[in-house]
PDB file of N, CA, C, O and CB in Angstrom:
ATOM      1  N   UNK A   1     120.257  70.541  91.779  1.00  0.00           N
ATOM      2  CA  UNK A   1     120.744  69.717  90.701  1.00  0.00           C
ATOM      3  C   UNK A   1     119.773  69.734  89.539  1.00  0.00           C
ATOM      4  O   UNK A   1     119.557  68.640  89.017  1.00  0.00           O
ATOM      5  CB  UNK A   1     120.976  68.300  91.178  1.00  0.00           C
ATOM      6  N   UNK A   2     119.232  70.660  89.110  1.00  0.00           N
ATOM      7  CA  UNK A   2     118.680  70.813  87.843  1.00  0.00           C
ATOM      8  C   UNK A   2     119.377  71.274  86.784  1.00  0.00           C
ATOM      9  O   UNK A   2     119.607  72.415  86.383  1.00  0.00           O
ATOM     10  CB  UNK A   2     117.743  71.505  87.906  1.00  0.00           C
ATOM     11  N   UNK A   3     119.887  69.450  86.124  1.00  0.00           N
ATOM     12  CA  UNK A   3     120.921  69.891  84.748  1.00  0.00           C
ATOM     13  C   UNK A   3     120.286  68.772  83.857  1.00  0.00           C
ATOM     14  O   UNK A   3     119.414  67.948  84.133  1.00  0.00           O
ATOM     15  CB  UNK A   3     122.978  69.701  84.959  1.00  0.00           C
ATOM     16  N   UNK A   4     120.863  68.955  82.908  1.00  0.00           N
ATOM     17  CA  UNK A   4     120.220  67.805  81.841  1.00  0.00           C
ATOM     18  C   UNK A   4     121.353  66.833  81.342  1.00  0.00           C
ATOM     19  O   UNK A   4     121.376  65.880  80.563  1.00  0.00           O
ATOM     20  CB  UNK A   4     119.512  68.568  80.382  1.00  0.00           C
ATOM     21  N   UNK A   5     122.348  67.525  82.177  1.00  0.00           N
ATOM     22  CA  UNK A   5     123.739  66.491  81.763  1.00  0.00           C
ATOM     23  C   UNK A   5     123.816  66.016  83.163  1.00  0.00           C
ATOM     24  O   UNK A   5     124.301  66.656  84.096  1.00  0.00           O
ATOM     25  CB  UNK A   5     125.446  67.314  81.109  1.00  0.00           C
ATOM     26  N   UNK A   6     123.011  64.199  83.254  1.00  0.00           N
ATOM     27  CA  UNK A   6     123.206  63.610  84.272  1.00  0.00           C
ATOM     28  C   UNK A   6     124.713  62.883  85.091  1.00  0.00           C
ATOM     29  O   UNK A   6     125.018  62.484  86.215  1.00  0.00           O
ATOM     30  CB  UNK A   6     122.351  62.867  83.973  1.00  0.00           C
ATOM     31  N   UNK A   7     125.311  63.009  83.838  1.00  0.00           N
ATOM     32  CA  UNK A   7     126.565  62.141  84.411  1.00  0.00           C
ATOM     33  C   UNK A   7     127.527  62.963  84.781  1.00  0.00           C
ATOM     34  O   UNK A   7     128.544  62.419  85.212  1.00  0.00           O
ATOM     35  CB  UNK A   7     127.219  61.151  83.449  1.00  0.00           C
ATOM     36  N   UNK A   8     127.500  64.367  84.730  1.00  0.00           N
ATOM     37  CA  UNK A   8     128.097  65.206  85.405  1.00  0.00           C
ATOM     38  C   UNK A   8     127.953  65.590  87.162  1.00  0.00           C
ATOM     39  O   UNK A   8     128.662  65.971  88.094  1.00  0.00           O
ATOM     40  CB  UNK A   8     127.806  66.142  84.634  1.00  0.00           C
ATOM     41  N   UNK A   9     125.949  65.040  86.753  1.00  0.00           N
ATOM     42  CA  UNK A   9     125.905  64.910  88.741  1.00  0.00           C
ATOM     43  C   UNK A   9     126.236  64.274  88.968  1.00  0.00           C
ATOM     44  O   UNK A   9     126.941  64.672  89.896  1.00  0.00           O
ATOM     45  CB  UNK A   9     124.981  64.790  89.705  1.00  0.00           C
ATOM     46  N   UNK A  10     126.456  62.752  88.840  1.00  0.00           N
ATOM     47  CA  UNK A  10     126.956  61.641  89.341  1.00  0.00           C
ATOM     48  C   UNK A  10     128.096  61.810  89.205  1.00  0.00           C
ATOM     49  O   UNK A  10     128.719  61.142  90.029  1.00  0.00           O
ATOM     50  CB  UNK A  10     126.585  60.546  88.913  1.00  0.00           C
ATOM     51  N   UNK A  11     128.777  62.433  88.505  1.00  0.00           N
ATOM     52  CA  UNK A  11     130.688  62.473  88.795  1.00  0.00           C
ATOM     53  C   UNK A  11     130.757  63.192  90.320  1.00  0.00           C
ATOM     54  O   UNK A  11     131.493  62.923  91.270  1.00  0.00           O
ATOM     55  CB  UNK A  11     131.824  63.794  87.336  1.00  0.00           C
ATOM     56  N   UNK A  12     129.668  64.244  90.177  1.00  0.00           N
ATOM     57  CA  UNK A  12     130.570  65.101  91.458  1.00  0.00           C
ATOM     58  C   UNK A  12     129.786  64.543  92.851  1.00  0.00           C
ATOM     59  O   UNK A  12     130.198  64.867  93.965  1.00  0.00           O
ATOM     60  CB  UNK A  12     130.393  67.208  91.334  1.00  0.00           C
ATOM     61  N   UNK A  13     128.454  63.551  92.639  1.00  0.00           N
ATOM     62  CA  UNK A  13     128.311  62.976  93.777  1.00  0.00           C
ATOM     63  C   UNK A  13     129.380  61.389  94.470  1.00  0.00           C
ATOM     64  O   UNK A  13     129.578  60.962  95.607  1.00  0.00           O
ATOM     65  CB  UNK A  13     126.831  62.740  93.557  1.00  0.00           C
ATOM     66  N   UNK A  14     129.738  61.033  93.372  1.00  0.00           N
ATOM     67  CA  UNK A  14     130.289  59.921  93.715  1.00  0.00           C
ATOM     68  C   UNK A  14     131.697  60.258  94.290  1.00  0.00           C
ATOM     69  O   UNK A  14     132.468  59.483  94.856  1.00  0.00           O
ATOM     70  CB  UNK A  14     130.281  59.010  92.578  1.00  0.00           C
ATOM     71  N   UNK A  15     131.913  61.979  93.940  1.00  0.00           N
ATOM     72  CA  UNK A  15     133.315  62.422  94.875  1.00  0.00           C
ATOM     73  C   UNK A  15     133.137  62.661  96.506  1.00  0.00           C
ATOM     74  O   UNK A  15     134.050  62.611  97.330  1.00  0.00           O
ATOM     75  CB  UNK A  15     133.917  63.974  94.284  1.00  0.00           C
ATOM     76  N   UNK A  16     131.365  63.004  96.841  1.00  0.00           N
ATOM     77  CA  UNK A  16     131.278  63.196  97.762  1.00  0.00           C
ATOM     78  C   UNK A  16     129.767  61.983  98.703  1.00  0.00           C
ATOM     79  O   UNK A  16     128.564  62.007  98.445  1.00  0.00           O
ATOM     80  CB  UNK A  16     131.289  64.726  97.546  1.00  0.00           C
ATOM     81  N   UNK A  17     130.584  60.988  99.873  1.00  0.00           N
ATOM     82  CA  UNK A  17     130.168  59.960 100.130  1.00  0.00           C
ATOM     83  C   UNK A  17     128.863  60.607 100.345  1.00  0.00           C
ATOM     84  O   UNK A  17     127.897  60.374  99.618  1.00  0.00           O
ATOM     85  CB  UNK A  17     130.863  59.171 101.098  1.00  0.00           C
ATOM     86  N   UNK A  18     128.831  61.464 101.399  1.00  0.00           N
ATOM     87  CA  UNK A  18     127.569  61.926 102.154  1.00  0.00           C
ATOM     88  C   UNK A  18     126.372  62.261 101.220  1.00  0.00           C
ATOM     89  O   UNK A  18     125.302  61.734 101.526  1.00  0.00           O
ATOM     90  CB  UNK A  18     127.898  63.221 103.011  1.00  0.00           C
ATOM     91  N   UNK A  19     126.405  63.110 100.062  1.00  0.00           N
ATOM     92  CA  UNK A  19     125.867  63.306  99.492  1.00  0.00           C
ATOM     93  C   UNK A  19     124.784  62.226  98.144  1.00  0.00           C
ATOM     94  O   UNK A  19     123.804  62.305  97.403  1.00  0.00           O
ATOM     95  CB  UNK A  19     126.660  64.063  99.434  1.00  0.00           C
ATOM     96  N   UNK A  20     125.583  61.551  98.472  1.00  0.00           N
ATOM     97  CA  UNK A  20     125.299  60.577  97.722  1.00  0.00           C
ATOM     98  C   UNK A  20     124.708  59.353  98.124  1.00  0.00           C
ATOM     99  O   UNK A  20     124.130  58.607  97.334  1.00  0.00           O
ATOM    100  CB  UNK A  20     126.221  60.360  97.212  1.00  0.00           C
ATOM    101  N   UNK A  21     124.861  59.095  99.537  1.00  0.00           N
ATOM    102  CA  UNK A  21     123.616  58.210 100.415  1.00  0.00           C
ATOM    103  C   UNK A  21     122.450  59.376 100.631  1.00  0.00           C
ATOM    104  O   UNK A  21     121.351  58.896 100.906  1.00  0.00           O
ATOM    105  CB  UNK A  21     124.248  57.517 102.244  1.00  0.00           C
ATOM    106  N   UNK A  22     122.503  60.869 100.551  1.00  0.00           N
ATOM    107  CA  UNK A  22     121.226  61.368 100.570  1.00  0.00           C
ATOM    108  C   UNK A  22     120.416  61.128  99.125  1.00  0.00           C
ATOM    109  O   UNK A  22     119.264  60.740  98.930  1.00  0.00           O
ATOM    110  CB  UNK A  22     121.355  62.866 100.947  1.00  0.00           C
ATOM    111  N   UNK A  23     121.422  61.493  98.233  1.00  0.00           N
ATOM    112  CA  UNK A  23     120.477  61.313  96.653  1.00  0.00           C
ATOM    113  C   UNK A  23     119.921  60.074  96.635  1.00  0.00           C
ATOM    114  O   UNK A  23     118.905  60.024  95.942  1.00  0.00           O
ATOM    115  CB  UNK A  23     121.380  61.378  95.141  1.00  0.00           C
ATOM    116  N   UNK A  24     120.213  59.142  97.115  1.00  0.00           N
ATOM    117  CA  UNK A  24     120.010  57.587  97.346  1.00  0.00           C
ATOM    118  C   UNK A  24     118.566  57.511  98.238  1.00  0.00           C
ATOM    119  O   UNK A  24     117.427  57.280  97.832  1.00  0.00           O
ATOM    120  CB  UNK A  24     121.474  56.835  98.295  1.00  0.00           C
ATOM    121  N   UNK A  25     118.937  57.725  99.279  1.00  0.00           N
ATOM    122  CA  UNK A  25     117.869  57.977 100.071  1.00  0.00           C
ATOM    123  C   UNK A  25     116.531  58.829  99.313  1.00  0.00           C
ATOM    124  O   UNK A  25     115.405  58.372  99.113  1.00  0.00           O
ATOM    125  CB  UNK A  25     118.491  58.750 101.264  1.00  0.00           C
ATOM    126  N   UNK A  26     116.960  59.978  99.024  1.00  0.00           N
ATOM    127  CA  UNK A  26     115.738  60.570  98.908  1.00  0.00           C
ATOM    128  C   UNK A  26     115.076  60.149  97.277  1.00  0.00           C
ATOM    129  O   UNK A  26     114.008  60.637  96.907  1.00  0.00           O
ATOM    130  CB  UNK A  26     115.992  62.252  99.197  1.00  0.00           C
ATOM    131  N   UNK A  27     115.811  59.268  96.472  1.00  0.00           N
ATOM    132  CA  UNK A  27     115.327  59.137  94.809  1.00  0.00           C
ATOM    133  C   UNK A  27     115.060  57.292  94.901  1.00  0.00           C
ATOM    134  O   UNK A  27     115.084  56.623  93.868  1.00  0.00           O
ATOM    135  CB  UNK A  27     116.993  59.776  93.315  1.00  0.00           C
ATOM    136  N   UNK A  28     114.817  56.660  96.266  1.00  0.00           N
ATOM    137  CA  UNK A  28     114.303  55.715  96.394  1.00  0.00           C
ATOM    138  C   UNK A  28     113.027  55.337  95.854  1.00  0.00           C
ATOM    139  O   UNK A  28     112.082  56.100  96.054  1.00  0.00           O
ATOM    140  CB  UNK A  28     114.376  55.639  97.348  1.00  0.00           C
ATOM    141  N   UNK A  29     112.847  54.261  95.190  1.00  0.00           N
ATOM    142  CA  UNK A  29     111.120  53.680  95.403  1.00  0.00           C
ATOM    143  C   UNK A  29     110.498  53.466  96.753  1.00  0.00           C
ATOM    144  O   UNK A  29     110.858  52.708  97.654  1.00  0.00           O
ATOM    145  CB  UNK A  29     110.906  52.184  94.790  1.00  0.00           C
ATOM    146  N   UNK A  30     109.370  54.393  96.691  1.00  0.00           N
ATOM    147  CA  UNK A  30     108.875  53.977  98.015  1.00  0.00           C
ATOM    148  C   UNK A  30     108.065  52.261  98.209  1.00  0.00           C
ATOM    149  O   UNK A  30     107.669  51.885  97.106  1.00  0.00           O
ATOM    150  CB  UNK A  30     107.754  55.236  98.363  1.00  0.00           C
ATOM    151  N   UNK A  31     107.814  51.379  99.170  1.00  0.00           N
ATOM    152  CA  UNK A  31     107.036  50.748  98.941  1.00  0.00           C
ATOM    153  C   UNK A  31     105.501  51.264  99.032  1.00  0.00           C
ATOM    154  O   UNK A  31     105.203  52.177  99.803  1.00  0.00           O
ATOM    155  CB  UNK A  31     107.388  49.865  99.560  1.00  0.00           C
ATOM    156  N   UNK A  32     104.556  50.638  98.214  1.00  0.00           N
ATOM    157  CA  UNK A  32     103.235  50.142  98.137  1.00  0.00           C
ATOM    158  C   UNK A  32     102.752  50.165  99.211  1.00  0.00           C
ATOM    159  O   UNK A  32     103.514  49.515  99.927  1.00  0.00           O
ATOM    160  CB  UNK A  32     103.055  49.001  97.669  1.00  0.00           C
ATOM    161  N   UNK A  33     101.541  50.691 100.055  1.00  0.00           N
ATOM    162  CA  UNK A  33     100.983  50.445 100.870  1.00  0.00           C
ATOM    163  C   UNK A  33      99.610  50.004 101.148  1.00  0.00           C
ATOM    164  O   UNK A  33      99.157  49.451 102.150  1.00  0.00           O
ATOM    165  CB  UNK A  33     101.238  51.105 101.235  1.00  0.00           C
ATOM    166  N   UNK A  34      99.120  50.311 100.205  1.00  0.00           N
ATOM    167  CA  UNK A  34      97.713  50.014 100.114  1.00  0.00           C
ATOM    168  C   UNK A  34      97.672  50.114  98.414  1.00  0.00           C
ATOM    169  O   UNK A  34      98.489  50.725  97.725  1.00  0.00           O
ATOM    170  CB  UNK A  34      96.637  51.182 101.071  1.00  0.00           C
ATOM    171  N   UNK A  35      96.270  49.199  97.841  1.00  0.00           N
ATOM    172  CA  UNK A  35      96.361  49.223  96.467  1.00  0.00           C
ATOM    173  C   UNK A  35      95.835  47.186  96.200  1.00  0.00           C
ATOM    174  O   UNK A  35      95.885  46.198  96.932  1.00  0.00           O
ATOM    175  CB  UNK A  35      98.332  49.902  95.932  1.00  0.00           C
ATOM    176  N   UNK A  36      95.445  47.404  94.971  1.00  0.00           N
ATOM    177  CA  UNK A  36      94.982  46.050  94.528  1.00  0.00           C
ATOM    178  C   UNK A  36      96.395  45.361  94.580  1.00  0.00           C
ATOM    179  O   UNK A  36      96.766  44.589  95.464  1.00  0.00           O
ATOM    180  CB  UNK A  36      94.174  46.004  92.949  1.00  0.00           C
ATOM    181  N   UNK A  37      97.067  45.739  93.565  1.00  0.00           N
ATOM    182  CA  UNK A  37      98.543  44.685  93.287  1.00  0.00           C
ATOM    183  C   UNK A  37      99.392  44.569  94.351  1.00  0.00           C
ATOM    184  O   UNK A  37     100.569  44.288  94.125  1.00  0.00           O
ATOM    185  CB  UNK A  37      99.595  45.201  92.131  1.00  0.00           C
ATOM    186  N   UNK A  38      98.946  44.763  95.660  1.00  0.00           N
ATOM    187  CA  UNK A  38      99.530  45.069  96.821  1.00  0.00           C
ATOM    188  C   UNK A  38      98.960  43.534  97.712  1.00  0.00           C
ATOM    189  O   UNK A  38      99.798  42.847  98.295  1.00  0.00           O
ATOM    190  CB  UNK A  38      98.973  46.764  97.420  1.00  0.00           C
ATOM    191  N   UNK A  39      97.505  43.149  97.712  1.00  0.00           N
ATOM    192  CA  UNK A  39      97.219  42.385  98.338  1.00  0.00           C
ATOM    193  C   UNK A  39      96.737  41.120  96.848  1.00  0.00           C
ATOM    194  O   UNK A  39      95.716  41.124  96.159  1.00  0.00           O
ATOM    195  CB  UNK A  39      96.193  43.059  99.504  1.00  0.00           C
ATOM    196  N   UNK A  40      97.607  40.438  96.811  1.00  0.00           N
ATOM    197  CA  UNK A  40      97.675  39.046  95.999  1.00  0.00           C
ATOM    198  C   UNK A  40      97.394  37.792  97.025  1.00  0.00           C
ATOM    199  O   UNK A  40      97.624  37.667  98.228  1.00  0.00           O
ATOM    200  CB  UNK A  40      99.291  38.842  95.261  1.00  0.00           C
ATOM    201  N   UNK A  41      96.844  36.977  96.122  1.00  0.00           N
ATOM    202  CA  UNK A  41      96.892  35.607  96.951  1.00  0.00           C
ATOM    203  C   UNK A  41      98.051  34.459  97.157  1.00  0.00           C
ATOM    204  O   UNK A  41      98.922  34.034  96.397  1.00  0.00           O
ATOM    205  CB  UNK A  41      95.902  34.896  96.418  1.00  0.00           C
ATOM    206  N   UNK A  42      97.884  34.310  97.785  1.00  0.00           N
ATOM    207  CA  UNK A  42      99.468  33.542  98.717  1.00  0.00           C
ATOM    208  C   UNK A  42      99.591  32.004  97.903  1.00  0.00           C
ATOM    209  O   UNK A  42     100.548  31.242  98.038  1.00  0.00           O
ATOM    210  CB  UNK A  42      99.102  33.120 101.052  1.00  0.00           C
ATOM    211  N   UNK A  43      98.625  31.799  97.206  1.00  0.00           N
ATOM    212  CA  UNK A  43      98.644  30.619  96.796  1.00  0.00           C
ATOM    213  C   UNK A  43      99.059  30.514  95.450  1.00  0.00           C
ATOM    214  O   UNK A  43     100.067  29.951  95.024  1.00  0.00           O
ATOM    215  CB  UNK A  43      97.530  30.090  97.008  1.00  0.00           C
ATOM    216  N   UNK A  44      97.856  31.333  94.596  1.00  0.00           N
ATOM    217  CA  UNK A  44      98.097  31.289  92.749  1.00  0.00           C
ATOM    218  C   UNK A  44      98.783  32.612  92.387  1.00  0.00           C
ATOM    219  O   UNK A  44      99.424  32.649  91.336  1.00  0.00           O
ATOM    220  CB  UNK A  44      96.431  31.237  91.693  1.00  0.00           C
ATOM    221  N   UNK A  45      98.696  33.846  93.269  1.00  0.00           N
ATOM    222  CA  UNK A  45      98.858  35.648  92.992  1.00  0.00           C
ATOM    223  C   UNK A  45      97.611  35.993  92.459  1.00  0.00           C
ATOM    224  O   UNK A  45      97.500  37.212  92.331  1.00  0.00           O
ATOM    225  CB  UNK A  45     100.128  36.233  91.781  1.00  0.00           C
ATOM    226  N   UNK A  46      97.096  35.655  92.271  1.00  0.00           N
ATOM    227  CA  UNK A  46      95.737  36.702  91.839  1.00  0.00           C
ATOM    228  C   UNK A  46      95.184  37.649  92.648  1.00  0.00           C
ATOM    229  O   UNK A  46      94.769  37.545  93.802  1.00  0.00           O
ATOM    230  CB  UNK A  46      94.532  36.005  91.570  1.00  0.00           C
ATOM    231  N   UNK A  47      95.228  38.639  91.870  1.00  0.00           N
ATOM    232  CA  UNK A  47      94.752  40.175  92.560  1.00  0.00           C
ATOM    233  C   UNK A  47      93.523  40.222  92.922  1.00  0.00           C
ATOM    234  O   UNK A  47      93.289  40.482  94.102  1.00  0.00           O
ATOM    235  CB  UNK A  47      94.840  41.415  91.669  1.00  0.00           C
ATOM    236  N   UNK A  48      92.151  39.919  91.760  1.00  0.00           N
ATOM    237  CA  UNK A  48      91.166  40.090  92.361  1.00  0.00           C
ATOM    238  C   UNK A  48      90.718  38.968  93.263  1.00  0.00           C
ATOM    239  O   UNK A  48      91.317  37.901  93.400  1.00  0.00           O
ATOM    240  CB  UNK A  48      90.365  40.433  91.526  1.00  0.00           C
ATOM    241  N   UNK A  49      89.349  39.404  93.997  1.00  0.00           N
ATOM    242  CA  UNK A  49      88.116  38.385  94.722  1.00  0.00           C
ATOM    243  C   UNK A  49      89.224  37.681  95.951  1.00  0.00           C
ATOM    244  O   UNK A  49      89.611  36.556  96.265  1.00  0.00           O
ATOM    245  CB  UNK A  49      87.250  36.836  93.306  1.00  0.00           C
ATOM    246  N   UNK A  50      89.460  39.224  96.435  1.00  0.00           N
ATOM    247  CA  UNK A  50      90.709  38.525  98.174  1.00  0.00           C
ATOM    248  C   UNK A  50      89.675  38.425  98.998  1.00  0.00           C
ATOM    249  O   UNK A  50      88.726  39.203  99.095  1.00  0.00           O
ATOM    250  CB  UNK A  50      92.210  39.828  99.210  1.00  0.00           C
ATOM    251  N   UNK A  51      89.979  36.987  99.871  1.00  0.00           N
ATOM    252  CA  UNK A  51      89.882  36.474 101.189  1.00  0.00           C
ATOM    253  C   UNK A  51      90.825  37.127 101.694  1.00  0.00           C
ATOM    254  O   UNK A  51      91.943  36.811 101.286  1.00  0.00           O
ATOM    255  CB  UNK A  51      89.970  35.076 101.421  1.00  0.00           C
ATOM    256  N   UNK A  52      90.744  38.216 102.704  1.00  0.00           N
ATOM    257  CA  UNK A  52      91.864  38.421 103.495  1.00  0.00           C
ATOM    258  C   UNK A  52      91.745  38.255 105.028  1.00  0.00           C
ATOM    259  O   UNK A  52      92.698  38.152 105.801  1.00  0.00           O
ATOM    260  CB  UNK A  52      92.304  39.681 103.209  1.00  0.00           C
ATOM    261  N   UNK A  53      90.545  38.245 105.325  1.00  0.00           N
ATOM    262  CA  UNK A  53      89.748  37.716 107.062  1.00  0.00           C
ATOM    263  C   UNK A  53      90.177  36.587 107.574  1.00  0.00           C
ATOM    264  O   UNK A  53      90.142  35.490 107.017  1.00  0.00           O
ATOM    265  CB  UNK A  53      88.079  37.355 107.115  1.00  0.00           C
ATOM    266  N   UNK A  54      90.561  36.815 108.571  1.00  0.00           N
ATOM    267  CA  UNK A  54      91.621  35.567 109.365  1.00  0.00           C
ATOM    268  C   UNK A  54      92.839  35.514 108.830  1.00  0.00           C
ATOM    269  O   UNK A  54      93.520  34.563 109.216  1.00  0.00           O
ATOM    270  CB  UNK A  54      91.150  33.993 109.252  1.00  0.00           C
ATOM    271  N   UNK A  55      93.552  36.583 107.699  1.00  0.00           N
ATOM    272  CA  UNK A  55      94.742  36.213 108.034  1.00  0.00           C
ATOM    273  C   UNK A  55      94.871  35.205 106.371  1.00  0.00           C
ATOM    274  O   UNK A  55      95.915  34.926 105.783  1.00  0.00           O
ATOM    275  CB  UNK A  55      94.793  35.369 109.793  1.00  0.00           C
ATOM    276  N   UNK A  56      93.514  34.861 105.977  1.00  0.00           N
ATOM    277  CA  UNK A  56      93.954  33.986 104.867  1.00  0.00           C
ATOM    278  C   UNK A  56      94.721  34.156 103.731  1.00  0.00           C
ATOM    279  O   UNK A  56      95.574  33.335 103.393  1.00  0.00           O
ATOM    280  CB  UNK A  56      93.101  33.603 104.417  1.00  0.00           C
ATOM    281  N   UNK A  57      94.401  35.464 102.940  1.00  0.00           N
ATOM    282  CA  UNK A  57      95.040  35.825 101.734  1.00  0.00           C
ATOM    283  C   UNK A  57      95.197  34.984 100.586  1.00  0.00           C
ATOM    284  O   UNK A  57      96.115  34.615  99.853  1.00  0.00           O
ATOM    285  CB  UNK A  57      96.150  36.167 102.016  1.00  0.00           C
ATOM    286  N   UNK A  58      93.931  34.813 100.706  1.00  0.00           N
ATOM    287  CA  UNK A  58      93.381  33.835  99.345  1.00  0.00           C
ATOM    288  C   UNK A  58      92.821  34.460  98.505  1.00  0.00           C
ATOM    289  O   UNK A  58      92.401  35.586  98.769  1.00  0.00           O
ATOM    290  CB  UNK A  58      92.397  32.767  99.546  1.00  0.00           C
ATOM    291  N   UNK A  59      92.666  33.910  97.285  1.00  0.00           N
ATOM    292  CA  UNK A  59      91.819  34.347  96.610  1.00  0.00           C
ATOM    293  C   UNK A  59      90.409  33.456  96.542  1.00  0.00           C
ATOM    294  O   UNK A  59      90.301  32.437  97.224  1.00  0.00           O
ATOM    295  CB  UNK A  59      92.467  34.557  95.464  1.00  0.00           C
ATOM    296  N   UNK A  60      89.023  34.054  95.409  1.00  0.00           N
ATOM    297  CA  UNK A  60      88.084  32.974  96.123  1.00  0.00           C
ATOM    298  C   UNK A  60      87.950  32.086  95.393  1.00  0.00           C
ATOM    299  O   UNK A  60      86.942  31.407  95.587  1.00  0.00           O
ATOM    300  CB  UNK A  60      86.793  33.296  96.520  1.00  0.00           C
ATOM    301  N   UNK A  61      88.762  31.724  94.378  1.00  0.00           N
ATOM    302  CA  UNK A  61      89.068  30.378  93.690  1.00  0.00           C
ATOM    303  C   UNK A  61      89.884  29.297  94.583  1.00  0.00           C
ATOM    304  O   UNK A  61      89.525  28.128  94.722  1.00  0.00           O
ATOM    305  CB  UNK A  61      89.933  30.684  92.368  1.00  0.00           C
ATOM    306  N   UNK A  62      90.601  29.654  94.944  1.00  0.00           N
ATOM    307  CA  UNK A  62      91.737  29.373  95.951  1.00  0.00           C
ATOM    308  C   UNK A  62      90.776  28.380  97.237  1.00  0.00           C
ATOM    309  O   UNK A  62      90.701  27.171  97.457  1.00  0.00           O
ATOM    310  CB  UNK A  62      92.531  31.164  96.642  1.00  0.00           C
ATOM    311  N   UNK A  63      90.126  29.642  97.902  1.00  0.00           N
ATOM    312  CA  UNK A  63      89.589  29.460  99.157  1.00  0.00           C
ATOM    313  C   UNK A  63      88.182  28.432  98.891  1.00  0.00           C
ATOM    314  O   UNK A  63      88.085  27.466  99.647  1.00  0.00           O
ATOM    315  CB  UNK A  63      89.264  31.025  99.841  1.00  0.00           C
ATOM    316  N   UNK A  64      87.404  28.576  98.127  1.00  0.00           N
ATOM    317  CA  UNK A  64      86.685  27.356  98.055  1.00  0.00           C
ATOM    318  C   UNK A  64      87.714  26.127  97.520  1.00  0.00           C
ATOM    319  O   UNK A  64      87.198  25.097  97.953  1.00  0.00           O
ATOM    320  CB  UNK A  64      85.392  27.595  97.056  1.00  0.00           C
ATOM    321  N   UNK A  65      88.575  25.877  96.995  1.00  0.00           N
ATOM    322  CA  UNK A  65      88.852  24.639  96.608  1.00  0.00           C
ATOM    323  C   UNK A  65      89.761  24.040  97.924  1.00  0.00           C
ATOM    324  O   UNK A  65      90.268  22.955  97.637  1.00  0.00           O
ATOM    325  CB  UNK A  65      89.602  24.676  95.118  1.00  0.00           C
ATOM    326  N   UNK A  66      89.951  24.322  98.752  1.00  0.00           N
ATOM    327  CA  UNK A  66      91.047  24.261 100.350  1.00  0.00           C
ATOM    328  C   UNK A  66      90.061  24.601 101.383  1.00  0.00           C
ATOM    329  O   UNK A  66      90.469  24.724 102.538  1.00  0.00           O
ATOM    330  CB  UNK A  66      92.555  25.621 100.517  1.00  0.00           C
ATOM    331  N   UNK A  67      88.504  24.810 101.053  1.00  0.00           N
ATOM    332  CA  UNK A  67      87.708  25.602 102.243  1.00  0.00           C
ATOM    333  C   UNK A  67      87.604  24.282 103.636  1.00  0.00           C
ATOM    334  O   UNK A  67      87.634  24.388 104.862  1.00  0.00           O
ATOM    335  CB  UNK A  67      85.754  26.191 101.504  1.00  0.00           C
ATOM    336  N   UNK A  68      87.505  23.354 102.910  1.00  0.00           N
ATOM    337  CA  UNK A  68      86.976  22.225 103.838  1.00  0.00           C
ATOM    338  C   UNK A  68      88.305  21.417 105.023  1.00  0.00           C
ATOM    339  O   UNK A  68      88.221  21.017 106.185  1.00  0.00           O
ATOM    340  CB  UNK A  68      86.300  20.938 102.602  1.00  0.00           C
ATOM    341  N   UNK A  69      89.440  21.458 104.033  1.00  0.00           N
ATOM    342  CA  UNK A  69      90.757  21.211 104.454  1.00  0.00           C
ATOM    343  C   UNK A  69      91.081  21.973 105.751  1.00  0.00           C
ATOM    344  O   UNK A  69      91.307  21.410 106.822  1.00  0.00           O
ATOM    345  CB  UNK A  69      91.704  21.574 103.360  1.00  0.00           C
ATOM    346  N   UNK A  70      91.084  23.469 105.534  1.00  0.00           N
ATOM    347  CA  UNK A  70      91.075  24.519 106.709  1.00  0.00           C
ATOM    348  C   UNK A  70      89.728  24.239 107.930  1.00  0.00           C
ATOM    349  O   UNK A  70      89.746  24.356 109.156  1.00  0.00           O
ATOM    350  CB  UNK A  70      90.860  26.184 105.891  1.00  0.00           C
ATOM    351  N   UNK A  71      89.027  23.982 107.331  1.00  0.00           N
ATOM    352  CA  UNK A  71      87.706  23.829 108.388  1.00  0.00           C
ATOM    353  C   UNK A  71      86.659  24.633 108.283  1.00  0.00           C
ATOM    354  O   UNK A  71      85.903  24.995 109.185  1.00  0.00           O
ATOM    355  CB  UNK A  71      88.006  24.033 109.756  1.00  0.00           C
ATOM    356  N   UNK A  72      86.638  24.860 107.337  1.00  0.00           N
ATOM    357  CA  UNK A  72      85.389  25.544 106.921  1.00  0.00           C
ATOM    358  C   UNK A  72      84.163  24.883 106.505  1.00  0.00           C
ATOM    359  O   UNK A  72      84.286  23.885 105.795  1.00  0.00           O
ATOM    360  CB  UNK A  72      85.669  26.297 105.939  1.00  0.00           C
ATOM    361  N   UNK A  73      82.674  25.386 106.925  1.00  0.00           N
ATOM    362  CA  UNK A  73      81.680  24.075 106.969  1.00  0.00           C
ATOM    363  C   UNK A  73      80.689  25.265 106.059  1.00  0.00           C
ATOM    364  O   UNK A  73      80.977  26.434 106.314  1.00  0.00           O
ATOM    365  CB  UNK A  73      80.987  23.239 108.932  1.00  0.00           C
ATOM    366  N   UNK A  74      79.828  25.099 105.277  1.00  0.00           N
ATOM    367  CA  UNK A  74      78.535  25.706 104.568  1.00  0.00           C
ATOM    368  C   UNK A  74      77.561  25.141 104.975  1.00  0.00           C
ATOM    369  O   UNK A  74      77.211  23.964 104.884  1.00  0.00           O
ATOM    370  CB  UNK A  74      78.417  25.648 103.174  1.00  0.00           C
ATOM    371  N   UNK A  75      76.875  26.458 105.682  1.00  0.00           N
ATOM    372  CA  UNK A  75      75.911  26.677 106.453  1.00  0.00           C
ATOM    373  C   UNK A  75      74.621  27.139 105.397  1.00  0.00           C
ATOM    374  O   UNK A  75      74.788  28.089 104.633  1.00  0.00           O
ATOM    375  CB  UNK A  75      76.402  27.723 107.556  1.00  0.00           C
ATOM    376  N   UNK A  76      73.648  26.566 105.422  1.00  0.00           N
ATOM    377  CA  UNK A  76      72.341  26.800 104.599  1.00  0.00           C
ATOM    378  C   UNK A  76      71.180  27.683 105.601  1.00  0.00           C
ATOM    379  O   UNK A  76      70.073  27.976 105.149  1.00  0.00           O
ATOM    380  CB  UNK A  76      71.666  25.136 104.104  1.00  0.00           C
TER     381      UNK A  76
END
């Protein structure tokens, strides 16, 4: 399918079902798997300075202001 008149592919895929859950399939967005904008914080979204140990997915604005609530103690 290398044409520059797109709506001519789509006429002759939409005649044929099969073909057209493959173009689908294969011209999908993949998801994200790894990457900054991938791991946000669960609380505000902020990308940088992740807590992600234990599961938290904080950020560290986030995680000090809730640290004590969760049970977290500062150790000197």
């Amino acid at each position: 399918m290398t044409t520059k008149n797109y709506t001519k592919v789509l006429k002759q895929l939409k005649v044929n079902p099969t073909k057209m859950r493959k173009y689908l399939k294969h011209s999908a967005k993949r998801k994200e798997l790894a990457g900054l904008a991938n791991k946000k914080c669960g609380r505000c979204g902020r990308v940088g300075g992740h807590v992600g140990q234990y599961g938290l997915n904080l950020c560290r604005h986030c995680f000090r202001e809730i640290a004590k609530e969760i049970g977290f103690k500062k150790y000197n």
